[in-house]
py3Dmol code that shows the C-alpha trace and the ligand (Angstrom):
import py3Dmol

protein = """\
ATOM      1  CA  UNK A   1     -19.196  37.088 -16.287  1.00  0.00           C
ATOM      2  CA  UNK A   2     -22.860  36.281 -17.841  1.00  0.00           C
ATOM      3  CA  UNK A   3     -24.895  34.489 -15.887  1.00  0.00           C
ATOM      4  CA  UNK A   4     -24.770  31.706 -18.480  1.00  0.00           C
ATOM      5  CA  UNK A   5     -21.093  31.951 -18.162  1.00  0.00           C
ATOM      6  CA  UNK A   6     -21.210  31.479 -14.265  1.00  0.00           C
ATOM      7  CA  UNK A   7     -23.789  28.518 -14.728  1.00  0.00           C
ATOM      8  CA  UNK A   8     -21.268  27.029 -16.746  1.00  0.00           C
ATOM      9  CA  UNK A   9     -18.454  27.751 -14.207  1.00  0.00           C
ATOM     10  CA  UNK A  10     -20.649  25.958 -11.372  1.00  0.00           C
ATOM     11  CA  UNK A  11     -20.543  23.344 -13.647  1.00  0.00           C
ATOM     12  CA  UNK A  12     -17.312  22.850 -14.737  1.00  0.00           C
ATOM     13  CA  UNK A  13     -16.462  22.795 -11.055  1.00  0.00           C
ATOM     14  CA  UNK A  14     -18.767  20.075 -10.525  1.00  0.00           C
ATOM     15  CA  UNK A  15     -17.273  18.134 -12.905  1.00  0.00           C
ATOM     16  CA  UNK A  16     -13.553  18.675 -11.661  1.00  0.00           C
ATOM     17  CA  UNK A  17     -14.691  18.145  -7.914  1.00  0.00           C
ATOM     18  CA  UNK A  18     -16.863  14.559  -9.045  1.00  0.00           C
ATOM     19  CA  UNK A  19     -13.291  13.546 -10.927  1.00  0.00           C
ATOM     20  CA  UNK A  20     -11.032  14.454  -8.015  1.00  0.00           C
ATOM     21  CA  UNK A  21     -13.588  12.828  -5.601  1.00  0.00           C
ATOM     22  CA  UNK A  22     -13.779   9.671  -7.150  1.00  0.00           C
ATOM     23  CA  UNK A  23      -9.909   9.245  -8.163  1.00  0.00           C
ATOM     24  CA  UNK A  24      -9.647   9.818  -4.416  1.00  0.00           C
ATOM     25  CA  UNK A  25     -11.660   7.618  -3.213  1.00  0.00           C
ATOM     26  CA  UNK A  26      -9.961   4.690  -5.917  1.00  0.00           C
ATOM     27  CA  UNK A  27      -6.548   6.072  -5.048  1.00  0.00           C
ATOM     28  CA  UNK A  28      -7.332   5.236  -1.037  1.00  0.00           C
ATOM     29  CA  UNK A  29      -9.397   2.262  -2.205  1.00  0.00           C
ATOM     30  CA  UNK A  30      -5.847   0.663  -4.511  1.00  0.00           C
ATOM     31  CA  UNK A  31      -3.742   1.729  -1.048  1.00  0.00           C
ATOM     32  CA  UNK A  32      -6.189   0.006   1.463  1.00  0.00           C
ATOM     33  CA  UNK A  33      -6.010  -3.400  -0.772  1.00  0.00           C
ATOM     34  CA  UNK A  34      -2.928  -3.744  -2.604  1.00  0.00           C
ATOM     35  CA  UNK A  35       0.336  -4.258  -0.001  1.00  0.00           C
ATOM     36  CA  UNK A  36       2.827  -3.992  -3.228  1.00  0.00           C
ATOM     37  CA  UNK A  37       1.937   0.158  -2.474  1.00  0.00           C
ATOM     38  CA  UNK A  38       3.102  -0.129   1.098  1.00  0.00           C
ATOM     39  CA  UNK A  39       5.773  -2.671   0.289  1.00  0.00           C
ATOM     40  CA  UNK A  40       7.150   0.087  -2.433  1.00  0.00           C
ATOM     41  CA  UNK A  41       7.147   3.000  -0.221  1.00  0.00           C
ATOM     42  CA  UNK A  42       8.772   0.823   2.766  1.00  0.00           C
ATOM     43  CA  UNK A  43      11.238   0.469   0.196  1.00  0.00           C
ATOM     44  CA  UNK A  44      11.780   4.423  -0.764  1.00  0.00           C
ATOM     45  CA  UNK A  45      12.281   4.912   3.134  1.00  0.00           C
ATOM     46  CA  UNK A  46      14.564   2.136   3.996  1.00  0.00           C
ATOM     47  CA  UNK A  47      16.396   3.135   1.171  1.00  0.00           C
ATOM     48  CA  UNK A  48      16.889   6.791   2.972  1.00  0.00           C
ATOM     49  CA  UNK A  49      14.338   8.966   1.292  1.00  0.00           C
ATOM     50  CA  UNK A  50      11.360  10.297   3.556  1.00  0.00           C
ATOM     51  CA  UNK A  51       8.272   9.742   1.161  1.00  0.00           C
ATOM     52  CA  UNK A  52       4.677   9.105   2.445  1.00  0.00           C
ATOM     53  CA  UNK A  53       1.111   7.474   1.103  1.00  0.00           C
ATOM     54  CA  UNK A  54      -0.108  11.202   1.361  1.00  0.00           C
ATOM     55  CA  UNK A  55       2.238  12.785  -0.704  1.00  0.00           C
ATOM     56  CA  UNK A  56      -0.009  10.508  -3.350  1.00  0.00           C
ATOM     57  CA  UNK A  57      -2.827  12.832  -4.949  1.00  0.00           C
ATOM     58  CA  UNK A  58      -5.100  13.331  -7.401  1.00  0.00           C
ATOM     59  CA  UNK A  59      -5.236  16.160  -9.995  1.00  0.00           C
ATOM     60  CA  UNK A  60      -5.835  17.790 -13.449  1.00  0.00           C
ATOM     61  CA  UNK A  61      -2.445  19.397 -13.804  1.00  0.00           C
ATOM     62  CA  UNK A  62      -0.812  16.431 -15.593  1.00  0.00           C
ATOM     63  CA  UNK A  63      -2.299  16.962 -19.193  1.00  0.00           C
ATOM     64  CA  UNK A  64      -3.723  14.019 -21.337  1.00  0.00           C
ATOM     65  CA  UNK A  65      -0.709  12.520 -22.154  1.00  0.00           C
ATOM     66  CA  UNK A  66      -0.088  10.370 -18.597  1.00  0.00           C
ATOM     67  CA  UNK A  67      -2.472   8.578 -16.120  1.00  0.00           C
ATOM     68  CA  UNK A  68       0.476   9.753 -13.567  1.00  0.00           C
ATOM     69  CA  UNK A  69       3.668  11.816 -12.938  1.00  0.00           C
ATOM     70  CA  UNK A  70       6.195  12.337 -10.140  1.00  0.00           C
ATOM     71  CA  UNK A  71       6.454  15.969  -9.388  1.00  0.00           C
ATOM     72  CA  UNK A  72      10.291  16.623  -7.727  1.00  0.00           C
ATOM     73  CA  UNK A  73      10.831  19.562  -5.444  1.00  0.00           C
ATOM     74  CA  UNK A  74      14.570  20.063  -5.670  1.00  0.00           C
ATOM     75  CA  UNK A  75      16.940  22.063  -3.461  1.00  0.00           C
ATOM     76  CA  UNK A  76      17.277  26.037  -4.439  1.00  0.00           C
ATOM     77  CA  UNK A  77      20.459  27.119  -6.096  1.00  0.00           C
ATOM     78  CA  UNK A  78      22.004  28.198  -2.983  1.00  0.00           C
ATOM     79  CA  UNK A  79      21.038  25.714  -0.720  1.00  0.00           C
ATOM     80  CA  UNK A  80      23.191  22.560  -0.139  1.00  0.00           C
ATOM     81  CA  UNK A  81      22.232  19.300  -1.977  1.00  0.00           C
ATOM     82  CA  UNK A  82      21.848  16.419   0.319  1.00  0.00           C
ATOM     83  CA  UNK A  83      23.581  12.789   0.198  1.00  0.00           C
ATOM     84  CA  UNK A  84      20.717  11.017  -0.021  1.00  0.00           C
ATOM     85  CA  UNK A  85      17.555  12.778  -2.248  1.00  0.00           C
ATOM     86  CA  UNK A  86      14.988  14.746   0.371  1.00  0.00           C
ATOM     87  CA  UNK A  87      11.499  13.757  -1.089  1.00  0.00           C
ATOM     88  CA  UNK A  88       9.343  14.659   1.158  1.00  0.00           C
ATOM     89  CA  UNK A  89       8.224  17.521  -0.673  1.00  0.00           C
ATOM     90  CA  UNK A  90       7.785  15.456  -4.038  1.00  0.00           C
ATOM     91  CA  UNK A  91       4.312  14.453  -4.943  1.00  0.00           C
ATOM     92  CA  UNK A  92       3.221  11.332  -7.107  1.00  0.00           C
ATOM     93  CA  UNK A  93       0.255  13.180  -9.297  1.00  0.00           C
ATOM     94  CA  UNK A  94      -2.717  10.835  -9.902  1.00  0.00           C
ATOM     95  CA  UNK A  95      -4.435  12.041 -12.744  1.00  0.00           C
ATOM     96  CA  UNK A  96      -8.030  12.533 -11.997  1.00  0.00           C
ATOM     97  CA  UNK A  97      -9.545  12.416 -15.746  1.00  0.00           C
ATOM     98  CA  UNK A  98      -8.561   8.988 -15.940  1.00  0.00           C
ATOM     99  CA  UNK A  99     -10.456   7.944 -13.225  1.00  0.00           C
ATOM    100  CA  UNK A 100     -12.148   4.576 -13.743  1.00  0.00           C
ATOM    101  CA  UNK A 101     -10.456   4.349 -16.665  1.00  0.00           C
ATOM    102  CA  UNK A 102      -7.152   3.047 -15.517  1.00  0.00           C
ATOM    103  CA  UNK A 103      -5.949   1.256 -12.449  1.00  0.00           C
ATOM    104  CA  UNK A 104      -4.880   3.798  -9.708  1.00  0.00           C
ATOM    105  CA  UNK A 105      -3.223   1.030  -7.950  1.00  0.00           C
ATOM    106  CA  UNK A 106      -0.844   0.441 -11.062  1.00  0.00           C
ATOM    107  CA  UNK A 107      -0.565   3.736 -11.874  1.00  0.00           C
ATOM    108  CA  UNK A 108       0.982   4.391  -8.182  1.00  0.00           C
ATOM    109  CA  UNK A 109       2.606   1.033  -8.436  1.00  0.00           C
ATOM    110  CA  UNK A 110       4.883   3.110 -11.572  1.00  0.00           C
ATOM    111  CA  UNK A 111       5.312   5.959 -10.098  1.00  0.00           C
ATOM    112  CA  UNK A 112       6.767   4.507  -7.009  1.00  0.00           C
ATOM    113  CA  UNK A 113       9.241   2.548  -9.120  1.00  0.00           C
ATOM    114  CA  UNK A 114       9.811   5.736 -10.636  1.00  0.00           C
ATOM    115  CA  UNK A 115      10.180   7.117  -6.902  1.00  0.00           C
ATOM    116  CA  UNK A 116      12.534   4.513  -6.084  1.00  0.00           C
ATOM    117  CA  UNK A 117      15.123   5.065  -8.795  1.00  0.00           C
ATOM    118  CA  UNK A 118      15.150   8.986  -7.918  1.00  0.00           C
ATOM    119  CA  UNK A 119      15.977   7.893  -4.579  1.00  0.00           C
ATOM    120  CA  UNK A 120      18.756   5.234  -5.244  1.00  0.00           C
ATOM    121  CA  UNK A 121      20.086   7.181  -8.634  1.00  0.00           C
ATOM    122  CA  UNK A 122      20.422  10.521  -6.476  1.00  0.00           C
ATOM    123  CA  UNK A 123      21.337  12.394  -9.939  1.00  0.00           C
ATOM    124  CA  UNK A 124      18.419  10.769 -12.020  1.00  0.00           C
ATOM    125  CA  UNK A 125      18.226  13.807 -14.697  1.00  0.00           C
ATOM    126  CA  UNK A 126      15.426  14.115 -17.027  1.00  0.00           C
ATOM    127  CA  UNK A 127      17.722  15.116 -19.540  1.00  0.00           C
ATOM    128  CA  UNK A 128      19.287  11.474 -19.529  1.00  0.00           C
ATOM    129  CA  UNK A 129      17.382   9.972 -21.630  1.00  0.00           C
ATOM    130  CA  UNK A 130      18.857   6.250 -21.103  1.00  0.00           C
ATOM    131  CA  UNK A 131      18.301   6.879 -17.261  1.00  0.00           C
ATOM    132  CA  UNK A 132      14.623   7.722 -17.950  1.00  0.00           C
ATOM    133  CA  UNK A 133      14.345   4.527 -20.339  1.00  0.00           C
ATOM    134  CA  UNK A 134      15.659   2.582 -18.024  1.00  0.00           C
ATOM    135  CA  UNK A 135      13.000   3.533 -14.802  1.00  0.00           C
ATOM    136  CA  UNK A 136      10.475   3.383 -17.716  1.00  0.00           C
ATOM    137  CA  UNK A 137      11.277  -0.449 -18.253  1.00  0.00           C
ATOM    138  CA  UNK A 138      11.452  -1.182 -14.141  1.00  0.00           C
ATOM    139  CA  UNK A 139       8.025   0.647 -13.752  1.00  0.00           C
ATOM    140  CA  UNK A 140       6.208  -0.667 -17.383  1.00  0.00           C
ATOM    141  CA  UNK A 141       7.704  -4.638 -15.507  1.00  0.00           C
ATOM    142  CA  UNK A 142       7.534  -4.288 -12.347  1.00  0.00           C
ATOM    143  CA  UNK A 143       3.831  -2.384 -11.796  1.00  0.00           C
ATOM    144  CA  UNK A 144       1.856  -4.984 -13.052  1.00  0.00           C
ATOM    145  CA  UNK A 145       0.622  -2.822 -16.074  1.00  0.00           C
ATOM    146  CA  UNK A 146       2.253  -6.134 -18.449  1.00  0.00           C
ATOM    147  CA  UNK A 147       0.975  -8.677 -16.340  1.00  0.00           C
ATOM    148  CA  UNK A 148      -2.601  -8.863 -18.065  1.00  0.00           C
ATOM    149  CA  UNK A 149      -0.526 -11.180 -20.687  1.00  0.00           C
ATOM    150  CA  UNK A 150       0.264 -14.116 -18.289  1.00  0.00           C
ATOM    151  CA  UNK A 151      -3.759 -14.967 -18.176  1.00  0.00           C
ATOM    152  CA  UNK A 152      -4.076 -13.686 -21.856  1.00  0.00           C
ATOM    153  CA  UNK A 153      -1.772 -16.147 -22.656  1.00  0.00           C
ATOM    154  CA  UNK A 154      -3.117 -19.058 -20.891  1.00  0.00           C
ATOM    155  CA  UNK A 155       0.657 -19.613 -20.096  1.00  0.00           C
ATOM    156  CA  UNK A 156       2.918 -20.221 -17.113  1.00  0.00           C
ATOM    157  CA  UNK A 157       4.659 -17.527 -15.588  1.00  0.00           C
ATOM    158  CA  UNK A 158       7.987 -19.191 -16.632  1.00  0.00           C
ATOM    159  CA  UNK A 159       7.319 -20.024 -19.997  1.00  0.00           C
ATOM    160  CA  UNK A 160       9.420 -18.555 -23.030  1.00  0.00           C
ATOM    161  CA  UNK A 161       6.319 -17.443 -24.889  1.00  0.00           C
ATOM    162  CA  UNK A 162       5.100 -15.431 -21.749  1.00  0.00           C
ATOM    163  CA  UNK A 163       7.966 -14.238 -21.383  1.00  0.00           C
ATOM    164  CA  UNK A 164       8.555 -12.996 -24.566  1.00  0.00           C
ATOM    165  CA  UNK A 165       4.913 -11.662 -24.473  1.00  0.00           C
ATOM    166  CA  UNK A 166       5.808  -9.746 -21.686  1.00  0.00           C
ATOM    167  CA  UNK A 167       8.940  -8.256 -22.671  1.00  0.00           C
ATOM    168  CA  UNK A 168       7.535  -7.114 -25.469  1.00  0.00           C
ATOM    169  CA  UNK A 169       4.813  -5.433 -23.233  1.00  0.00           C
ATOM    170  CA  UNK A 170       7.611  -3.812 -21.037  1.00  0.00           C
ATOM    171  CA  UNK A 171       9.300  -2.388 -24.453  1.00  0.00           C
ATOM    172  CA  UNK A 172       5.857  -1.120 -25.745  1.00  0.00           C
ATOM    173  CA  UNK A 173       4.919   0.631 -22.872  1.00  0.00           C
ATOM    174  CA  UNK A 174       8.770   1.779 -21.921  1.00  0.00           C
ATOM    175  CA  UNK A 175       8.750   3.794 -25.689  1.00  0.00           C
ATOM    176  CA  UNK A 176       5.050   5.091 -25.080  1.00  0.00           C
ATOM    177  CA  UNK A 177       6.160   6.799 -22.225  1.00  0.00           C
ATOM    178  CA  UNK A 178       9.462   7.990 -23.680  1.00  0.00           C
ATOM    179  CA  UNK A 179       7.319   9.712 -26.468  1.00  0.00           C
ATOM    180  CA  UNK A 180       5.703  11.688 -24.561  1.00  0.00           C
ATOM    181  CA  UNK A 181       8.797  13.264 -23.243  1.00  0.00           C
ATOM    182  CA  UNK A 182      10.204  16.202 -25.457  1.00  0.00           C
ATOM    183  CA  UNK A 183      13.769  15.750 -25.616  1.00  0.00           C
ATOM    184  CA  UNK A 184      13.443  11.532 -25.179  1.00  0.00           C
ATOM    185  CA  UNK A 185      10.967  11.614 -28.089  1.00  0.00           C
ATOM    186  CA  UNK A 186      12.751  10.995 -31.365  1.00  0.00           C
ATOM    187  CA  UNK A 187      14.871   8.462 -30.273  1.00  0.00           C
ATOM    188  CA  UNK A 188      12.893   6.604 -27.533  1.00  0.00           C
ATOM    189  CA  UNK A 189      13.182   3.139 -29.194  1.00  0.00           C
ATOM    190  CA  UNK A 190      17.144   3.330 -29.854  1.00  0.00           C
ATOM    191  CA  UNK A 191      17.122   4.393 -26.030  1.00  0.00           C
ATOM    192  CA  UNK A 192      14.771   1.927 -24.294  1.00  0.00           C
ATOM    193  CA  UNK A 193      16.721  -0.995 -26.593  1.00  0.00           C
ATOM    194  CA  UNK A 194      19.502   0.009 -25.364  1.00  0.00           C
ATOM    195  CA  UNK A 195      18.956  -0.664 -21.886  1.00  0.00           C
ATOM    196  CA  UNK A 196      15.802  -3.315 -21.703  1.00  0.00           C
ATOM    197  CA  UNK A 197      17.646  -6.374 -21.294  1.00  0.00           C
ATOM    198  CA  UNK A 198      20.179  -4.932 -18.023  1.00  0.00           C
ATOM    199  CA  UNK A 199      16.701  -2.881 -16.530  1.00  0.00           C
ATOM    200  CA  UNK A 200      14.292  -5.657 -17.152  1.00  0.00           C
ATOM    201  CA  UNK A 201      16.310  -8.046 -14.973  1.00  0.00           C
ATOM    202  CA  UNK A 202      16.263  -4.922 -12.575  1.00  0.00           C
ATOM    203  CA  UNK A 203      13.868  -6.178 -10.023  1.00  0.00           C
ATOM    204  CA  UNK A 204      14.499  -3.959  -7.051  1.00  0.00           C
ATOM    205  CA  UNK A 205      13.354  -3.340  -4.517  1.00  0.00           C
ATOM    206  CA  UNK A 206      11.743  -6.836  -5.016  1.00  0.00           C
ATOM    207  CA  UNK A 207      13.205 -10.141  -4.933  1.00  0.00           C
ATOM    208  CA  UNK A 208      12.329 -11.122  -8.620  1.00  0.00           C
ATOM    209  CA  UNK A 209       9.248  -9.765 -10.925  1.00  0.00           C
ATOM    210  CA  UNK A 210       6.804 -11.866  -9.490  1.00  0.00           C
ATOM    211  CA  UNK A 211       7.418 -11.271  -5.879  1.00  0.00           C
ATOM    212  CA  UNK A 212       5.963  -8.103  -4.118  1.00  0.00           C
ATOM    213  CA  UNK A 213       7.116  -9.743  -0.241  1.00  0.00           C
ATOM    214  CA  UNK A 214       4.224  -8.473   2.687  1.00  0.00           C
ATOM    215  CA  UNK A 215       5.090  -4.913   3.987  1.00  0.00           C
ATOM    216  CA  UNK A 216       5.978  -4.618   7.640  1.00  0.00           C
ATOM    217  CA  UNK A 217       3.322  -4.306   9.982  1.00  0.00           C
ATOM    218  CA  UNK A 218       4.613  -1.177  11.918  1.00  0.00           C
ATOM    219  CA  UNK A 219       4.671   1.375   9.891  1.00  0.00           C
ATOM    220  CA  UNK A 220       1.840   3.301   7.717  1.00  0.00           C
TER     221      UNK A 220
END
"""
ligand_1 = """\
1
ZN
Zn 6.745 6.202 -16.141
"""
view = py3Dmol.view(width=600, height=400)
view.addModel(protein, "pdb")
view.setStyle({"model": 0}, {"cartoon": {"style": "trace"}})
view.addModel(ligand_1, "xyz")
view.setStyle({"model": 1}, {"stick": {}})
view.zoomTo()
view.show()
């Protein structure tokens, strides 16, 4: 290596350490001040899967296509597959390139939806590409990434054209992320159609869309 090229190595790492720094710093920020995070994760463990707020980092393996992933470690071959999913291994990737571009604290809000369903669906294959529209829809509604259209609108929360605002949202954003998997790509709309109305009125683990209820106190 030059020692042009190692100036420009120095640099690069710079960069990368300034992008990981300050997605970490909004990803502890979004987890300090929003309780739907807590409230969400809560939810994972009551519903029997051990997942924590640190398995929630920031990095530049995701590519440019997402603002987040979940990264599953699944059983070996010969080991035995549990009842209930064991995620504490599994890591919700942030990813650092966006930061200050997106909302962290949405982009975690998705994820964990997306956490959720692995733990409740138990056999939530990425092959099945109606299962992944359907977690799509729950985390595109239930994140908050659609709710921008409610003060857009000027509107009511319960009022059709809101509603139908929002849906629409949910859809949009459902298919977007559907593209960008391989073998969901072709037919993403025929497969998020085909499940938006049943997954949109999907609200766990909250109460309705517009409720994220106060995590307990004890834990985290
Ligand atoms: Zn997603």
């Amino acid at each position: 290596m030059t020692t042009q090229e190692q100036h420009q190595s120095n640099i690069d790492k710079m960069v990368f350490s300034r992008a990981h720094f300050k997605c970490m710093a909004n990803v502890e920020a979004a987890i300090k001040n929003d309780p739907g995070i807590t409230y969400l994760v809560q939810a994972i463990n009551a519903a029997g899967c051990k997942f924590s707020l640190k398995q929630i980092v920031c990095t530049d393996e995701i590519g440019n296509k997402f603002g987040g992933a979940m990264k599953r470690v699944f059983p070996e071959e010969n080991e035995p597959k549990p009842m209930i999913p064991d995620m504490s291994k599994d890591k919700i990737l942030i990813n650092q390139d966006y930061a200050g571009i997106v909302d962290e604290g949405i982009t975690i809000r998705h994820e964990l939806i997306h956490a959720f369903d692995h733990c409740r669906i138990k056999d939530l294959n990425e092959n099945d590409c109606y299962k992944i529209a359907c977690t799509e829809v729950r985390a595109a509604n239930l994140s908050g990434e659609c709710k921008f259209t409610k003060e857009f609108m000027g509107a009511t929360k319960y009022s059709l054209s809101f509603l139908g605002r929002k849906v629409s949202c949910v859809r949009r954003n459902a298919i977007k992320s559907l593209m960008g998997l391989p073998q969901c790509a072709l037919k993403a709309h025929e497969f998020v159609d085909a499940v938006l109305t049943s997954c949109y009125l999907d609200t766990a683990p909250l109460p309705s869309v517009f409720d994220y209820p106060t995590p307990e106190t004890s834990s985290e």
